[in-house]
Each structure stands twice: as C-alpha cells, then as structure tokens.
CHARMM internal coordinates of N, CA and C (Angstrom, degrees):
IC EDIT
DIST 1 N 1 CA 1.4384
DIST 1 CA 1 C 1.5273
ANGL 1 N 1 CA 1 C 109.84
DIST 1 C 2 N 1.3761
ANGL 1 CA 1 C 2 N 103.21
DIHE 1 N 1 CA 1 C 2 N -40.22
DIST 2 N 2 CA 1.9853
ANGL 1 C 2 N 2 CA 98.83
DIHE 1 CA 1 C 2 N 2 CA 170.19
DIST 2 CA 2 C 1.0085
ANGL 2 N 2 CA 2 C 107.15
DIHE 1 C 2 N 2 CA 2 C -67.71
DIST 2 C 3 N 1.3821
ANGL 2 CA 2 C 3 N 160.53
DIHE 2 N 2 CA 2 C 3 N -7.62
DIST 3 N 3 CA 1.2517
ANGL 2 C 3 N 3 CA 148.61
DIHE 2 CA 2 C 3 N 3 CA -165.99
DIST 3 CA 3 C 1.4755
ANGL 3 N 3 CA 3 C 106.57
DIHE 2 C 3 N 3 CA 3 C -110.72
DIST 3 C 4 N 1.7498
ANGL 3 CA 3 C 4 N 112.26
DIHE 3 N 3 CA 3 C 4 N -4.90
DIST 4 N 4 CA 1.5971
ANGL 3 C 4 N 4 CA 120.77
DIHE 3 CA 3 C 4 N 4 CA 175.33
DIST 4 CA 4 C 1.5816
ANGL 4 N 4 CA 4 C 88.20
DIHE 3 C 4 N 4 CA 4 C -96.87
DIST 4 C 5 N 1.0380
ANGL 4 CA 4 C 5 N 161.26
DIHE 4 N 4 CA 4 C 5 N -48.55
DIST 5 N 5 CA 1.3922
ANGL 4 C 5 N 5 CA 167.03
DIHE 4 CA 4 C 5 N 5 CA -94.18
DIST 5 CA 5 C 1.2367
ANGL 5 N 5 CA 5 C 124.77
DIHE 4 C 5 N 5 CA 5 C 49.58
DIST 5 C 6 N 1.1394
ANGL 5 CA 5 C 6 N 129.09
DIHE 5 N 5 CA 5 C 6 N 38.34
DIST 6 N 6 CA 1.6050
ANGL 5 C 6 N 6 CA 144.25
DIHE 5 CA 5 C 6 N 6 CA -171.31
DIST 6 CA 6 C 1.7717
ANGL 6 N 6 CA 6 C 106.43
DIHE 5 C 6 N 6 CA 6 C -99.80
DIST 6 C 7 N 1.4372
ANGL 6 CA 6 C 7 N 111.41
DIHE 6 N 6 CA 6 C 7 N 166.60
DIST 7 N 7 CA 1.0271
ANGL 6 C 7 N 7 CA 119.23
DIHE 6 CA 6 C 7 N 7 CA -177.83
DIST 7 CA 7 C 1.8390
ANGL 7 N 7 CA 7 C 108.95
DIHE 6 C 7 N 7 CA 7 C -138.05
DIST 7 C 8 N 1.2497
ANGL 7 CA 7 C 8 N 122.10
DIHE 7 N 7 CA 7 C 8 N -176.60
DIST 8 N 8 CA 1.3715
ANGL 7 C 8 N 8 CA 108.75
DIHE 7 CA 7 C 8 N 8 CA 150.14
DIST 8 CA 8 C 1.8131
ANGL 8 N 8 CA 8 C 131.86
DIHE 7 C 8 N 8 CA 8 C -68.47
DIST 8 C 9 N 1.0948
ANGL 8 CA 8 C 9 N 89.45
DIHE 8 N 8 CA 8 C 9 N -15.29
DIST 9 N 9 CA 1.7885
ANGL 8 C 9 N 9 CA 107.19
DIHE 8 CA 8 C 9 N 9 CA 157.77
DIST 9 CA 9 C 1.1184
ANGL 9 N 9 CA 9 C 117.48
DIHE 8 C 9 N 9 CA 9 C -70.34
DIST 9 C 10 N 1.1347
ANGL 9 CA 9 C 10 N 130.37
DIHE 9 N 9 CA 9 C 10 N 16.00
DIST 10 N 10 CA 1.9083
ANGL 9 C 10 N 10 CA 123.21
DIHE 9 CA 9 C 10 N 10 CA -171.25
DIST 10 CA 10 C 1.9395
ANGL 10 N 10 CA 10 C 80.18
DIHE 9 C 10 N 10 CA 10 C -137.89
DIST 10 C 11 N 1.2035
ANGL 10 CA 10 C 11 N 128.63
DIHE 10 N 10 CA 10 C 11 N -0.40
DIST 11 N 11 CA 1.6447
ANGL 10 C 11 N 11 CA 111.78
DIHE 10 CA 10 C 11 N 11 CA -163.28
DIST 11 CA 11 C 2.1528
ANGL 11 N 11 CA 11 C 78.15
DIHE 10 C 11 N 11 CA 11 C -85.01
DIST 11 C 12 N 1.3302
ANGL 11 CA 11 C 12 N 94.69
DIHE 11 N 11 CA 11 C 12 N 145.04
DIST 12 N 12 CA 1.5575
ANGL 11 C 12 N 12 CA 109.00
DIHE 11 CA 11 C 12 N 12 CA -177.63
DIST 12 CA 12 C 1.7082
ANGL 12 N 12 CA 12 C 85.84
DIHE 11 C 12 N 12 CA 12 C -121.91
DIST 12 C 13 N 1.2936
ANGL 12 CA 12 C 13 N 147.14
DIHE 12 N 12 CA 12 C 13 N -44.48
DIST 13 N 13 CA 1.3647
ANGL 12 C 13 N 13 CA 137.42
DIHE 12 CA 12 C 13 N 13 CA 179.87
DIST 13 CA 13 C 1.4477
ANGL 13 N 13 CA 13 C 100.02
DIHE 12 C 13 N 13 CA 13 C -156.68
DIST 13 C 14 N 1.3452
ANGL 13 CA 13 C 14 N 86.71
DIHE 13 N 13 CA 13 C 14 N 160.72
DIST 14 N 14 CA 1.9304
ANGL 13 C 14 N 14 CA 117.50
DIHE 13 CA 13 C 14 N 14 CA -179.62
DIST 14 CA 14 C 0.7077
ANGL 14 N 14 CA 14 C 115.46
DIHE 13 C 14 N 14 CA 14 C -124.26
DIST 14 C 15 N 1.1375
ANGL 14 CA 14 C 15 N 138.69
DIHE 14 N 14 CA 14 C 15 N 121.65
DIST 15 N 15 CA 1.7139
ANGL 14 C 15 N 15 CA 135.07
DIHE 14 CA 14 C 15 N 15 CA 155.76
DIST 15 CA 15 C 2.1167
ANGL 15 N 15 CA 15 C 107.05
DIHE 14 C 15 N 15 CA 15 C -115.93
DIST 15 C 16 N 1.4271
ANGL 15 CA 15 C 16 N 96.30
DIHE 15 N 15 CA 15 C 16 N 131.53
DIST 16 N 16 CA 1.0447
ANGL 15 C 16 N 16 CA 109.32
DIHE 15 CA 15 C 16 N 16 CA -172.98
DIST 16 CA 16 C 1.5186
ANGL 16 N 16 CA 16 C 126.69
DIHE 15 C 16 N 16 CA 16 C -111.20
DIST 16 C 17 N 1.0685
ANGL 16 CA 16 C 17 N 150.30
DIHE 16 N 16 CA 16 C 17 N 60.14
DIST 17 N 17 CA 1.4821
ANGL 16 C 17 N 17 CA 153.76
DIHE 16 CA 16 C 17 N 17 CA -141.46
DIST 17 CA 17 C 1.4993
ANGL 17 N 17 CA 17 C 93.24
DIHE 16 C 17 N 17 CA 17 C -95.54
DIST 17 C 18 N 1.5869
ANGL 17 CA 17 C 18 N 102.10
DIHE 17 N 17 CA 17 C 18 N 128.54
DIST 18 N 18 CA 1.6078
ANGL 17 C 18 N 18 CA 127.57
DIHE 17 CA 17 C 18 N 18 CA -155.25
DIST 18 CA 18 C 1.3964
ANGL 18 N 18 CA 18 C 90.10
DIHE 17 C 18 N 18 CA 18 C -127.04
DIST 18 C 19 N 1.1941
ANGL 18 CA 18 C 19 N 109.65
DIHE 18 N 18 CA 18 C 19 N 144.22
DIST 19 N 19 CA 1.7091
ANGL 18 C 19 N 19 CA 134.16
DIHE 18 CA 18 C 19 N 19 CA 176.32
DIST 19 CA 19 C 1.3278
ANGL 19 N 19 CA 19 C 109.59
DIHE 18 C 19 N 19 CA 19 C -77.48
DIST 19 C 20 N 1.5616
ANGL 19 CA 19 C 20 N 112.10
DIHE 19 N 19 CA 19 C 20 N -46.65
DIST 20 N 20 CA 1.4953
ANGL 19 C 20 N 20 CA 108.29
DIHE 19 CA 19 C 20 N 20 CA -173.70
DIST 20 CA 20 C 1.8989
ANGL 20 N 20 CA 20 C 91.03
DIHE 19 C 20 N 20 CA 20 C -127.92
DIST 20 C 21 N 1.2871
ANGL 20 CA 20 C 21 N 109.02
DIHE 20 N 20 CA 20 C 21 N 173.80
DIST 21 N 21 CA 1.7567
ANGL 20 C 21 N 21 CA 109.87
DIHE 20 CA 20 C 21 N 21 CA 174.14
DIST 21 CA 21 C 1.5425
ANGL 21 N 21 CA 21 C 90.43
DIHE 20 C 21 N 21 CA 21 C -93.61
DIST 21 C 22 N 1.1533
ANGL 21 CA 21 C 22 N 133.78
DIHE 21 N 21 CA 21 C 22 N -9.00
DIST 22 N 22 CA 1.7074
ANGL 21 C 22 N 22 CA 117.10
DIHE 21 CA 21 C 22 N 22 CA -170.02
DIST 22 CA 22 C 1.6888
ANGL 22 N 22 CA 22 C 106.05
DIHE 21 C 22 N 22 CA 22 C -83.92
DIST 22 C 23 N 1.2880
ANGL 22 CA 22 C 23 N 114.64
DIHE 22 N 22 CA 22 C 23 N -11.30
DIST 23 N 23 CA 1.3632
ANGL 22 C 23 N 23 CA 147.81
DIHE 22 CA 22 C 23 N 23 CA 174.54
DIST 23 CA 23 C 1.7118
ANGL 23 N 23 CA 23 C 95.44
DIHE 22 C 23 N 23 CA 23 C -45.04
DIST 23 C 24 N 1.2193
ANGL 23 CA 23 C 24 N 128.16
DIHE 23 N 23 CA 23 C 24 N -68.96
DIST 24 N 24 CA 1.4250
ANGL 23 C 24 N 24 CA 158.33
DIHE 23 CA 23 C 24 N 24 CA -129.10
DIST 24 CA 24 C 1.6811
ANGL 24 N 24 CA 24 C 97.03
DIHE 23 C 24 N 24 CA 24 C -70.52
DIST 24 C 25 N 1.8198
ANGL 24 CA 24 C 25 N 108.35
DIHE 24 N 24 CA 24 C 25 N -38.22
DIST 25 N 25 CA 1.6163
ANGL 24 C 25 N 25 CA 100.99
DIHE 24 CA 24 C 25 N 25 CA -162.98
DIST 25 CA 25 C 2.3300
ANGL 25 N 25 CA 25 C 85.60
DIHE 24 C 25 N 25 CA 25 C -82.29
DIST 25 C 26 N 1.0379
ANGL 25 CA 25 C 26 N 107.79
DIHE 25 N 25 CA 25 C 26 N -4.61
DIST 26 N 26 CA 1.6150
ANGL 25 C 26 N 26 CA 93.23
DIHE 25 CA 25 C 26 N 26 CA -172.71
DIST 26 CA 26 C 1.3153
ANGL 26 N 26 CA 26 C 103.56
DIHE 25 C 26 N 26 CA 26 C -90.82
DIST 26 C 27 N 1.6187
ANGL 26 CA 26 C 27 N 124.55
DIHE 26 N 26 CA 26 C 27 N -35.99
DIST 27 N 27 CA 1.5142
ANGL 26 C 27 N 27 CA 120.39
DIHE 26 CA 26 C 27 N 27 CA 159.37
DIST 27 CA 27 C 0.9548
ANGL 27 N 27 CA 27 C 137.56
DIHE 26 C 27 N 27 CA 27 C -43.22
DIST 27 C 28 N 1.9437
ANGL 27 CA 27 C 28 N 106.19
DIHE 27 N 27 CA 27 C 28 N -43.57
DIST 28 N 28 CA 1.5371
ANGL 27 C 28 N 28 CA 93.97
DIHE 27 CA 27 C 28 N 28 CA 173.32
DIST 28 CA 28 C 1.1476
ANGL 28 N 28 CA 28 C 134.19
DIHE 27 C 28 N 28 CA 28 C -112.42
DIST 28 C 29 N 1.5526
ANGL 28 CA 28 C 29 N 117.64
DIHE 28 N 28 CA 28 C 29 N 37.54
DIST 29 N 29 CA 1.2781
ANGL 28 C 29 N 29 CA 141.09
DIHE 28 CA 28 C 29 N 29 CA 157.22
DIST 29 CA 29 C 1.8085
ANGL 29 N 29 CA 29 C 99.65
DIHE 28 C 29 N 29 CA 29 C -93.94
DIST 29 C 30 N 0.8625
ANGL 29 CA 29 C 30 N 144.43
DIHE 29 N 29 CA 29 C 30 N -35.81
DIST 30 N 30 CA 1.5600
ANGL 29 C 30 N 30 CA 135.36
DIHE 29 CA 29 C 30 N 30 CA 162.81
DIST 30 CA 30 C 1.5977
ANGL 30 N 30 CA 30 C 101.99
DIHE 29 C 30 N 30 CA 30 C -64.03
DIST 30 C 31 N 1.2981
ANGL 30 CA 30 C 31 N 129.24
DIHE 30 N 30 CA 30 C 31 N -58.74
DIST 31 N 31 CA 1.4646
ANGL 30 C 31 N 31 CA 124.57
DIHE 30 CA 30 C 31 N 31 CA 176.59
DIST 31 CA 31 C 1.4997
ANGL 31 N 31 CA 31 C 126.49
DIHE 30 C 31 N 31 CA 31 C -49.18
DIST 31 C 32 N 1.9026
ANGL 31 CA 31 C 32 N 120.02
DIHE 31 N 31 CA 31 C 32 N -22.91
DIST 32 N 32 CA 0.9536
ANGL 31 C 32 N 32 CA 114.22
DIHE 31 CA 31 C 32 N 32 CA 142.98
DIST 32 CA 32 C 1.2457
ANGL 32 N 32 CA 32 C 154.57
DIHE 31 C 32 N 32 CA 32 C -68.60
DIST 32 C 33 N 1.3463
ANGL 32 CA 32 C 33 N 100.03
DIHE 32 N 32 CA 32 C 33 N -18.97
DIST 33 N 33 CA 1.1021
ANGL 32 C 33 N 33 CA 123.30
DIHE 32 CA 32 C 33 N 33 CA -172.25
DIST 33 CA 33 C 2.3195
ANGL 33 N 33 CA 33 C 110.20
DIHE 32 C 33 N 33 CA 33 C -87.02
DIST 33 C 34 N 1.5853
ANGL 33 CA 33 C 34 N 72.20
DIHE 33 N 33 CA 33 C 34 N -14.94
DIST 34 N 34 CA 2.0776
ANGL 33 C 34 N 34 CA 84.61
DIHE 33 CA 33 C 34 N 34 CA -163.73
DIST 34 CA 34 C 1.7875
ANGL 34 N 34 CA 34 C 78.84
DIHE 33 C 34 N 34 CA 34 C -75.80
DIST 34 C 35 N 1.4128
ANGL 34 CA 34 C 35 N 106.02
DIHE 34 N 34 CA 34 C 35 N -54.72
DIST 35 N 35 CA 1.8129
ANGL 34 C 35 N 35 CA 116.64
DIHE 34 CA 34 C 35 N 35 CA -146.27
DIST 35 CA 35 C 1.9027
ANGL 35 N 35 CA 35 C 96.47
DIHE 34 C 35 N 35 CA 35 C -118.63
DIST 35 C 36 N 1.2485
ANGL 35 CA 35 C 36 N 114.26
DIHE 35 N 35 CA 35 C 36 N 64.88
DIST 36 N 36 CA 1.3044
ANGL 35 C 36 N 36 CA 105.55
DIHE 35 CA 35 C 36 N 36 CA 178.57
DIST 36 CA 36 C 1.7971
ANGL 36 N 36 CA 36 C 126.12
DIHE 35 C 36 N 36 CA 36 C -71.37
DIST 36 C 37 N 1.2954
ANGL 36 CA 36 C 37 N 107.53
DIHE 36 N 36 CA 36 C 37 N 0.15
DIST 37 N 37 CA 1.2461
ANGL 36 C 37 N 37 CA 121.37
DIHE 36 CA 36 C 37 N 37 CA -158.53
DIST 37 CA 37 C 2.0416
ANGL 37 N 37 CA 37 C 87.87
DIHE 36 C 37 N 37 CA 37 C -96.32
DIST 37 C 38 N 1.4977
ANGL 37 CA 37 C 38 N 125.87
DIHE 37 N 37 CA 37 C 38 N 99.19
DIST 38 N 38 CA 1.4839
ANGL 37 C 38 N 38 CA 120.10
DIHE 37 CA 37 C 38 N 38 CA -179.84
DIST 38 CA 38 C 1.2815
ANGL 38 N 38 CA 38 C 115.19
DIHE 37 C 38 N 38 CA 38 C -42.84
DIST 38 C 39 N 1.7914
ANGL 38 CA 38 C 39 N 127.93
DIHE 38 N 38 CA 38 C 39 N -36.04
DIST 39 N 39 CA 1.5669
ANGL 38 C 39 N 39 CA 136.68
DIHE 38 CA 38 C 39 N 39 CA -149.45
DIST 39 CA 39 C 1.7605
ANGL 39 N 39 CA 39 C 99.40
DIHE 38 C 39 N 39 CA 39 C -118.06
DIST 39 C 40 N 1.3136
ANGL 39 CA 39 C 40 N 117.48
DIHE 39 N 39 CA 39 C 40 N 10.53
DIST 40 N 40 CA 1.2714
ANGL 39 C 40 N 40 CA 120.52
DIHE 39 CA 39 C 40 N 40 CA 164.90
DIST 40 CA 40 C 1.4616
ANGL 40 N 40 CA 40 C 114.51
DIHE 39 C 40 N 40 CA 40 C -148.87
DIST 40 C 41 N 1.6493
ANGL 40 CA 40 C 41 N 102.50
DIHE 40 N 40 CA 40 C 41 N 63.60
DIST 41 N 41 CA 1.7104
ANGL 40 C 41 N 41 CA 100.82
DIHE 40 CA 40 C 41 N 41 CA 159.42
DIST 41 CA 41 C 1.7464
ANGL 41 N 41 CA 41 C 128.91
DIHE 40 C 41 N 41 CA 41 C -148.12
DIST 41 C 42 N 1.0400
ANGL 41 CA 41 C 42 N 108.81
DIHE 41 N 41 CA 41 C 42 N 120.59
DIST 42 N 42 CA 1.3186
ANGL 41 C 42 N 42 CA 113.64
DIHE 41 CA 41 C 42 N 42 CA 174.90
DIST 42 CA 42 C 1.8208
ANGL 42 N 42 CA 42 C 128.88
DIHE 41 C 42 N 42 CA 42 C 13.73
DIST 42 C 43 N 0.8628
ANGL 42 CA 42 C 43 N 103.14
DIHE 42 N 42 CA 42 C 43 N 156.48
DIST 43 N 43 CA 1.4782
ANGL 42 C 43 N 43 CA 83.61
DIHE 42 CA 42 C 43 N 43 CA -177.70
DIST 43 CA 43 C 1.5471
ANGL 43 N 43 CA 43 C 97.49
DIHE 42 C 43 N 43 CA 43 C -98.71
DIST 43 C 44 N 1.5407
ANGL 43 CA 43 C 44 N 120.76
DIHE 43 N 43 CA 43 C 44 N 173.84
DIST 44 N 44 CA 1.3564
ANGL 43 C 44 N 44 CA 122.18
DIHE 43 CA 43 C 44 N 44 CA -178.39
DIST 44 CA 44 C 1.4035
ANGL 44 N 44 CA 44 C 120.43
DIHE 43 C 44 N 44 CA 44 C -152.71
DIST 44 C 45 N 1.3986
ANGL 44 CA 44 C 45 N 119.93
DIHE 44 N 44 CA 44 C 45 N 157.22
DIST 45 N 45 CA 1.6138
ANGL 44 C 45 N 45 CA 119.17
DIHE 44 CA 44 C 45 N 45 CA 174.41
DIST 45 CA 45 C 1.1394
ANGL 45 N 45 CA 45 C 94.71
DIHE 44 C 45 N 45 CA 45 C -128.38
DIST 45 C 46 N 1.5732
ANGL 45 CA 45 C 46 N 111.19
DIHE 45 N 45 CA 45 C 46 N 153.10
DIST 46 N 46 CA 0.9946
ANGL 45 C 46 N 46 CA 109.92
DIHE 45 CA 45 C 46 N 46 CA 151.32
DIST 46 CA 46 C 2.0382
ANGL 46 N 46 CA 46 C 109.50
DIHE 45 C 46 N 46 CA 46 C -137.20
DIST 46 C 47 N 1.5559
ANGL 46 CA 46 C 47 N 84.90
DIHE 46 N 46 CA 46 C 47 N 138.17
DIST 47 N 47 CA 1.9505
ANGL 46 C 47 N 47 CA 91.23
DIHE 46 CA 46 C 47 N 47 CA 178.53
DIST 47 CA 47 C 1.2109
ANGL 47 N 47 CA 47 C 114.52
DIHE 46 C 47 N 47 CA 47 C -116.64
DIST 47 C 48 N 1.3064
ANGL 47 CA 47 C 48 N 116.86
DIHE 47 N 47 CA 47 C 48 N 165.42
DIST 48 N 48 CA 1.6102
ANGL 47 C 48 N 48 CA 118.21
DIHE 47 CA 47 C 48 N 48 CA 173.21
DIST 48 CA 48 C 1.2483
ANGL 48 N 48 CA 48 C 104.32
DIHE 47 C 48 N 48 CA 48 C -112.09
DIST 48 C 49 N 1.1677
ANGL 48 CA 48 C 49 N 141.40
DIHE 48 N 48 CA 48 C 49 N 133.03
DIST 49 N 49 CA 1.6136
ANGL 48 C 49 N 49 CA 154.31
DIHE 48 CA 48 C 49 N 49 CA -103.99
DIST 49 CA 49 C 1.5356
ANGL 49 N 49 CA 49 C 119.06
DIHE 48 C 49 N 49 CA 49 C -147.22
DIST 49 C 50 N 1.0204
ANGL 49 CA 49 C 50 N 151.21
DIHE 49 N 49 CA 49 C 50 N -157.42
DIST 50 N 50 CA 1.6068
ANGL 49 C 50 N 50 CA 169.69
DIHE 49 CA 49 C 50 N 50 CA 106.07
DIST 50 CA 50 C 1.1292
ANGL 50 N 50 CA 50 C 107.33
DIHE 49 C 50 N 50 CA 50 C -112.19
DIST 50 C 51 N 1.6347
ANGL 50 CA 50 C 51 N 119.42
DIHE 50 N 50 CA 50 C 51 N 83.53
DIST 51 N 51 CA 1.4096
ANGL 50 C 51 N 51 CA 116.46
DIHE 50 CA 50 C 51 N 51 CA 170.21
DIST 51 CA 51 C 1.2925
ANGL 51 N 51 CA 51 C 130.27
DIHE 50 C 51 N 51 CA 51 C -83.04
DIST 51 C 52 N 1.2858
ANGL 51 CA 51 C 52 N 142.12
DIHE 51 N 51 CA 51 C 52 N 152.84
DIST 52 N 52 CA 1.2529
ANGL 51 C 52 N 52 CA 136.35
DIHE 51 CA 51 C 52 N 52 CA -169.81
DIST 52 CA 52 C 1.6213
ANGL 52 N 52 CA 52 C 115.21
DIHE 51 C 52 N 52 CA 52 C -95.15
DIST 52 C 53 N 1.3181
ANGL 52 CA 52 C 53 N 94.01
DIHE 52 N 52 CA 52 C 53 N 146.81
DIST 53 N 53 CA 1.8729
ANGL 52 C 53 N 53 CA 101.48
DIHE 52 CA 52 C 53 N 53 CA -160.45
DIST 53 CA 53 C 1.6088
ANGL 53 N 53 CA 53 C 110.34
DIHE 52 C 53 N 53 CA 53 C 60.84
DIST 53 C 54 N 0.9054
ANGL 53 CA 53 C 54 N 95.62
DIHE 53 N 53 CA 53 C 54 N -159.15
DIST 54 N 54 CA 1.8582
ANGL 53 C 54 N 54 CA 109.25
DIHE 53 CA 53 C 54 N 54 CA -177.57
DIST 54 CA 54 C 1.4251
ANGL 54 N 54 CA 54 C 112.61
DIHE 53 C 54 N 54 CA 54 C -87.89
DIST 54 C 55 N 1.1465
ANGL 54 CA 54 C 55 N 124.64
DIHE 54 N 54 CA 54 C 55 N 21.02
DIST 55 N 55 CA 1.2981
ANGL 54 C 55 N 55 CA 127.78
DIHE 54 CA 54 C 55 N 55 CA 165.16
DIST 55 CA 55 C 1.7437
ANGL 55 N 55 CA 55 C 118.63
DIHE 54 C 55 N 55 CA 55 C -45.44
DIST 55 C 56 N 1.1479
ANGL 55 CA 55 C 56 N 147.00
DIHE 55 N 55 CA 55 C 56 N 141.72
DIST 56 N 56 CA 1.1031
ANGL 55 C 56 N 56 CA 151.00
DIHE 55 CA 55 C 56 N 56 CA 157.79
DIST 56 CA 56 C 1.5477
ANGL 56 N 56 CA 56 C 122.69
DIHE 55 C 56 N 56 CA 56 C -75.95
DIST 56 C 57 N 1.3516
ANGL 56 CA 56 C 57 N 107.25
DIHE 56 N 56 CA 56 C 57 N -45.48
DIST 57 N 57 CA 1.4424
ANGL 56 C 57 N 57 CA 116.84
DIHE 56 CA 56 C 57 N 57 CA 179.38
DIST 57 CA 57 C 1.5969
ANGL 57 N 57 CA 57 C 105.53
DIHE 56 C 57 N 57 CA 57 C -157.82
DIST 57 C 58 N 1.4793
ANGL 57 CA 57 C 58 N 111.67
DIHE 57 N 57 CA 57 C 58 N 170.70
DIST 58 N 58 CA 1.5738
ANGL 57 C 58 N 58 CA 120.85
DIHE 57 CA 57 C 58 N 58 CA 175.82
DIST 58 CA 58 C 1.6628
ANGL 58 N 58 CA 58 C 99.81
DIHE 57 C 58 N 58 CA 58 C -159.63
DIST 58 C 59 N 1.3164
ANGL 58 CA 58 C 59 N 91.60
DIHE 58 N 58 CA 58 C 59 N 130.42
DIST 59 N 59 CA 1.2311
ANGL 58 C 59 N 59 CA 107.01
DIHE 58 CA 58 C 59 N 59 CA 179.14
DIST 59 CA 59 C 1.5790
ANGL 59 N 59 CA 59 C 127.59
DIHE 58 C 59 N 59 CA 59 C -91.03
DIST 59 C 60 N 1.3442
ANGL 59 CA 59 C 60 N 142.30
DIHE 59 N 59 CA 59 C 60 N 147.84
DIST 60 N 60 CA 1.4951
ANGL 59 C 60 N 60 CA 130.12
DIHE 59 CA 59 C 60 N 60 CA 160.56
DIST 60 CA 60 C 1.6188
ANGL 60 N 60 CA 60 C 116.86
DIHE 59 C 60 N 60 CA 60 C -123.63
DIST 60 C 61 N 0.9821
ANGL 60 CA 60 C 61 N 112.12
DIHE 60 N 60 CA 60 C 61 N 125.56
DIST 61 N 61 CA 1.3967
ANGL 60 C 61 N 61 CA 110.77
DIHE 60 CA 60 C 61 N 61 CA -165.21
DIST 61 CA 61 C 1.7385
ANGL 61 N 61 CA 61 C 104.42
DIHE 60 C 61 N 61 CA 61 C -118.03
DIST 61 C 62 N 1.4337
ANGL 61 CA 61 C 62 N 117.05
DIHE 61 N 61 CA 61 C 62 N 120.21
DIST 62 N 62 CA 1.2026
ANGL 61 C 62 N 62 CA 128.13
DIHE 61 CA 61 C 62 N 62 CA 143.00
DIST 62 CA 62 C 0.9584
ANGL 62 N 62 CA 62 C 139.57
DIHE 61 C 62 N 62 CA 62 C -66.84
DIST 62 C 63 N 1.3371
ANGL 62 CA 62 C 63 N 139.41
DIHE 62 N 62 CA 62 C 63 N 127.83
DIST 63 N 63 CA 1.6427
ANGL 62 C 63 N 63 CA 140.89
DIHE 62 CA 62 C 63 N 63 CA -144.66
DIST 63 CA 63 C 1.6166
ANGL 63 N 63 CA 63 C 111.40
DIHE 62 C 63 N 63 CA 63 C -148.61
DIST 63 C 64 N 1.0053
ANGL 63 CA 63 C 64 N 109.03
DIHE 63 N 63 CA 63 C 64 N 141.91
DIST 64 N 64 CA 1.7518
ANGL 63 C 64 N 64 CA 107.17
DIHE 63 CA 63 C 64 N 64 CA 169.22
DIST 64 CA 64 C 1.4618
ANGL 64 N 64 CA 64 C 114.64
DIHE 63 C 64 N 64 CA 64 C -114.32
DIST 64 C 65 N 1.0785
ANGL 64 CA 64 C 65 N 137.27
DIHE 64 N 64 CA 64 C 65 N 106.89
DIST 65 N 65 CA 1.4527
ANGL 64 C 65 N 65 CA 124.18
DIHE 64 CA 64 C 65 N 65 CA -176.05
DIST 65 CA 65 C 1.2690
ANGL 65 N 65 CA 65 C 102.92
DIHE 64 C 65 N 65 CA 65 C -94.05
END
COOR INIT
IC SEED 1 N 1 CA 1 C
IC BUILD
C-alpha cells in the first residue's frame, strides 16, 4: 500500500484470519497501536482460520486510494 501512496488512513476494512483464538489479545494490541484514535478506525473482522504452513495469521486489507 506504501508503494501505491497509501497510508493506514486509506485502510477502509480488515479482515484478519487467526490460526489459534489465543492469537486475538496480540492483534489487538498491534491494531491499537496501527488506529489509536477509537472514532476513526476501519472497520474489522476477525476469524479463526486453517492456515497454510505455519503461518499464525493473514491479513486482507481494503484500501481507498
């Protein structure tokens, strides 16, 4: 998304598909930290997954440039 000229201000939704649910308290301590502002952030999902290989999580991000 930086290489389009985007920021975390251009994310319009998240969806986050998690390997395990114990996963969830480490996401959304990074998600606060991405969008600390409560009344200006993206909307979000979060799922618990079958990810492939040893992945932990994978993210998809919607964006508006």
């Amino acid at each position: 998304m930086e290489q389009a000229g985007g920021t975390p201000d251009n994310v319009a939704h998240m969806t986050v598909f998690l390997k395990e649910e114990k996963l969830r308290d480490s996401v959304n301590k990074a998600w606060l930290k991405m969008f600390p502002d409560e009344h200006d952030r993206p909307a979000r999902h979060a799922i618990k997954a079958d990810l492939r290989s040893n992945n932990l999580f994978q993210i998809e991000v919607i964006a508006v440039l």
